[in-house]
N, C-alpha and C positions, 0 to 999 in steps of 0.2 A: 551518252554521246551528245557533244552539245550540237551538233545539227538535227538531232531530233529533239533539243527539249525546250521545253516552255518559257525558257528565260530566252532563246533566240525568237522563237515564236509570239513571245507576249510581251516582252520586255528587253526589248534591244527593237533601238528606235532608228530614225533616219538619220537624225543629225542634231543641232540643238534646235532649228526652228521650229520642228516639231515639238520635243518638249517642253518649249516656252510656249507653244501655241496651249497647251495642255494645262501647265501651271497656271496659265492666266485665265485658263476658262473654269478652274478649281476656283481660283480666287474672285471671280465674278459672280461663280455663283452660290458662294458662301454670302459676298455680299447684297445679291441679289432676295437671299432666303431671309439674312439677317438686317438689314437694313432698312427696312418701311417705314420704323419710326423714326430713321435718319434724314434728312434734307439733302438732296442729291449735291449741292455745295458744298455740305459738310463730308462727303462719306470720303473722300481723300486725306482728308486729315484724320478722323476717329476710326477708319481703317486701314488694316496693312495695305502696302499697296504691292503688286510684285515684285517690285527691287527689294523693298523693306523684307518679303517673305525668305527672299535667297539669301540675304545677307543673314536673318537671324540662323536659319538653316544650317548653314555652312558654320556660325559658332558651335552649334549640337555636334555635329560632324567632328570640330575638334576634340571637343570633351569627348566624345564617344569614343574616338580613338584614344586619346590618354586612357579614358577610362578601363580599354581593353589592355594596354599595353602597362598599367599595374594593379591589373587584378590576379586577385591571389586565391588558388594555384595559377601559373603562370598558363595564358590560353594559347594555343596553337594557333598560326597566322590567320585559317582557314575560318578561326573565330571572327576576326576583324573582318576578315573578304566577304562574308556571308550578313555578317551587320549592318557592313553601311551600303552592301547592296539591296537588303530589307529596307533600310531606312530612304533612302534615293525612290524606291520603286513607290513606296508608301505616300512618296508626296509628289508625286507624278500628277495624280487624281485629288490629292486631296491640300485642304488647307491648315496655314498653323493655328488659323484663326479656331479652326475648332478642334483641333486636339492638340496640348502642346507638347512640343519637343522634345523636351524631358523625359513626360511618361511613355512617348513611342522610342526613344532611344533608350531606355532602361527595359522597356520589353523586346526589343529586336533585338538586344545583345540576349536577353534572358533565353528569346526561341532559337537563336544560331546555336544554341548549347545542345541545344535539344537536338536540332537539327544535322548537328557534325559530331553527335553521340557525345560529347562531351558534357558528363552529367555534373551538373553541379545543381546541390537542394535549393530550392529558392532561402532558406535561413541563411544558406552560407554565400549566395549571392548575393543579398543587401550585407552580408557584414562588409563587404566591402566598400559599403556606402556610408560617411555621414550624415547624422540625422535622426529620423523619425523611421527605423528601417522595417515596423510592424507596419505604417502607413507606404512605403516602397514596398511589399511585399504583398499589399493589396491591391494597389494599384498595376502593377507588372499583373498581376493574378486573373485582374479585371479588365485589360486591354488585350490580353493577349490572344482571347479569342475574335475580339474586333482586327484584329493586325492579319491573325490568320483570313479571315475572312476580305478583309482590302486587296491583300498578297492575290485574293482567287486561288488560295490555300496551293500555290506555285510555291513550294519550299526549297528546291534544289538549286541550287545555285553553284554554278561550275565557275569554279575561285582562277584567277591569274597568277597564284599563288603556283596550285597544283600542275598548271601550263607549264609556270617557268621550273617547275622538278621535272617535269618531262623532257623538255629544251635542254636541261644540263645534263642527263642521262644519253640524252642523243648527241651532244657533244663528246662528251667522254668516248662514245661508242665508235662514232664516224667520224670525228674529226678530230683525232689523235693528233695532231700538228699544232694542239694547242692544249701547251702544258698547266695543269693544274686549274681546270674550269670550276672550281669550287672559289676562287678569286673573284669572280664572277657576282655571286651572289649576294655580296653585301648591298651594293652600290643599286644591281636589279631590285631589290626586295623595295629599298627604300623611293625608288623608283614610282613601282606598281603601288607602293604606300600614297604617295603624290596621285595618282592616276584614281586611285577609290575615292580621292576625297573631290572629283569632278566627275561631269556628265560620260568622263572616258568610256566609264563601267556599263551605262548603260544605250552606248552606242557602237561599240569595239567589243570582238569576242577575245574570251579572254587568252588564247594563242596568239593575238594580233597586239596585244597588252603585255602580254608575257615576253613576245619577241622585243619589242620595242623596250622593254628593262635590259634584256638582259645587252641590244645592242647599245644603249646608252652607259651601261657599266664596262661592258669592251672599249667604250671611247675614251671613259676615262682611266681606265688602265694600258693605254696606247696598243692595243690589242686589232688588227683588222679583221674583222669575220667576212667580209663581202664573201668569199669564196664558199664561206659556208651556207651562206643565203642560197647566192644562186648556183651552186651547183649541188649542194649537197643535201639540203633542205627543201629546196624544190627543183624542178624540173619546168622549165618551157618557158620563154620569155614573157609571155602575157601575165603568166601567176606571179611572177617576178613582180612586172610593174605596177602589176596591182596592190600587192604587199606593199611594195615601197609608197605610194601612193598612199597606204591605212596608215603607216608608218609615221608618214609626214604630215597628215591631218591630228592625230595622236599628241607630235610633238608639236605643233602648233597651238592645241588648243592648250596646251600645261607652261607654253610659255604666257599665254593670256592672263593665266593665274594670279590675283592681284591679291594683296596682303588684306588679311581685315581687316576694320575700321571697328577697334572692340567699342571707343566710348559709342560710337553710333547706335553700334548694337546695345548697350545699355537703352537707350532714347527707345530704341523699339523694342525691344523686353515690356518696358514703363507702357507703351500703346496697346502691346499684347493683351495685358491684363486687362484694360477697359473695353478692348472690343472682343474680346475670346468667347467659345460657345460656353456659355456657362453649365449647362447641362450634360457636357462632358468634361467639369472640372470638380475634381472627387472632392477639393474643400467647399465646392458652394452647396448653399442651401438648395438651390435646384439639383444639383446631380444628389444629393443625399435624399430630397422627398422623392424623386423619381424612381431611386434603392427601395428606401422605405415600401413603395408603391408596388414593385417588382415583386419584392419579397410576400405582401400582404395577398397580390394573385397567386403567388406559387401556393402559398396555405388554403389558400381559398378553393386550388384545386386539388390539393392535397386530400382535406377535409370531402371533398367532392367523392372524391375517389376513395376514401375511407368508408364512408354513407354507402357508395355502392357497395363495398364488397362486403360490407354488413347484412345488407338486404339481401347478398344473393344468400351469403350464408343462410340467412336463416327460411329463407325459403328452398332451399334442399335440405336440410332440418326438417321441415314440415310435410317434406316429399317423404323422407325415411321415415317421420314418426305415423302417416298414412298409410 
């Protein structure tokens, strides 16, 4: 139920001010950590600044959805609803500056598989990428217990996907006065498509998301539902106004919606790479001596623990031969 779970509880915010107040305090103190040897005049220029972060953002956001939308075998919606709300939540707290884009949208589609039982091997997940897809198959392998851990390992995620199959079922059901509500659903889907790719998802439950689809594909199919609103769907004028009220905040914020600026996005792709945490980027020599490093403690207690159980060995050996 999504009034008891943790995506209401932990991630379904106030509005946007609050999550801008969020992002900027991610991006502060990335620069704050990262920045010493920067000149406080300089660090606007050689770092992202928060417009810069949204805008690259919201490129990943597209690819991420193409990407869903032809990967092969063909993924159920509930893949994409559950990705780019991993990926939204992901950067609530954190910056692109230090993990980028890429590698957390390549594993937040990889853990929504998991997570909506939809199994696919990681082999046959990077075939769908090209490239270097042994070096994509590490990387997803190696972020994805950082992801889980960002998330506060919160995996469920109640899709507006699965709202609006509930909405058309209750239509069919109770409101029989309107013929053939599977019409419906093109226009909804592509709708609640628009709605993932903004702060919709993580300020609007997704009944409030799902209604608002499927009333804007009634609009354009010259269809009037009012009466299934308020009379049939709910009861008592207060719930009423208030709905309408989520309704129109919803449509307001997706007409705000403004086109991206790709060559921009190029210019801050080009800035990424010089001010990024190097130490979580799998091609630099930092993130690989730090591997190296990891790996060299694991043997080391490996060995540790090899030593010990030699020892006990052979000192109950020495109790039996007594």
């Amino acid at each position: 139920m999504f009034a008891s779970s943790t995506q209401l509880k932990y991630w379904t915010f106030s509005g946007e001010t609050e999550l801008k107040q969020l992002r900027i305090e991610a991006n502060q103190n990335f620069i704050k950590a990262h920045g010493r040897n920067v000149p406080e005049e300089e660090r606007a220029s050689y770092f992202l600044t928060y417009e810069e972060e949204r805008l690259l953002l919201r490129q990943y956001e597209i690819i991420l959805k193409e990407f869903c939308n032809k990967f092969q075998p063909p993924f159920p919606k509930c893949i994409l609803g559950t990705s780019l709300a991993f990926f939204r939540r992901f950067w609530v707290n954190n910056s692109p500056m230090d993990y980028h884009p890429k590698d957390i949208m390549l594993t937040v589609v990889y853990l929504a598989c998991k997570v909506e039982e939809f199994y696919v091997p990681i082999g046959q997940f990077v075939s769908n990428l090209k490239g270097n897809r042994e070096k994509f198959a590490d990387t997803i392998l190696t972020f994805e217990l950082l992801l889980m851990c960002k998330l506060r390992y919160h995996l469920t995620v109640h899709n507006p996907f699965r709202a609006m199959e509930g909405l058309l079922i209750d239509i069919k059901t109770r409101f029989k006065e309107l013929e053939n509500p599977e019409r419906l659903r093109k226009n909804a889907e592509e709708y609640i498509d628009r709605c993932l790719l903004s702060d919709i998802v993580l300020i609007f439950s997704p009944s409030q998301i799902a209604l608002s689809g499927i009333l804007y594909s009634a609009g354009k199919e010259m269809i009037n539902m009012d009466r299934y609103v308020t009379e049939v769907l709910m009861t008592g004028l207060e719930d009423v106004q208030r709905c309408i009220y989520q309704l129109k905040r919803i449509k307001h914020m997706l007409k705000r919606d403004k086109e991206l600026n790709r060559e921009l996005v190029g210019q801050i792709q080009k800035k990424l790479e010089r001010c990024r945490n190097q130490e979580n980027n799998p091609d630099s020599e930092v993130y690989k001596a730090k591997m190296a490093e990891l790996l060299d403690d694991d043997e080391d207690l490996r060995s540790h623990k090899r030593a010990r159980r030699n020892e006990e060995a052979r000192r109950l050996d020495k109790e039996l031969l007594e």
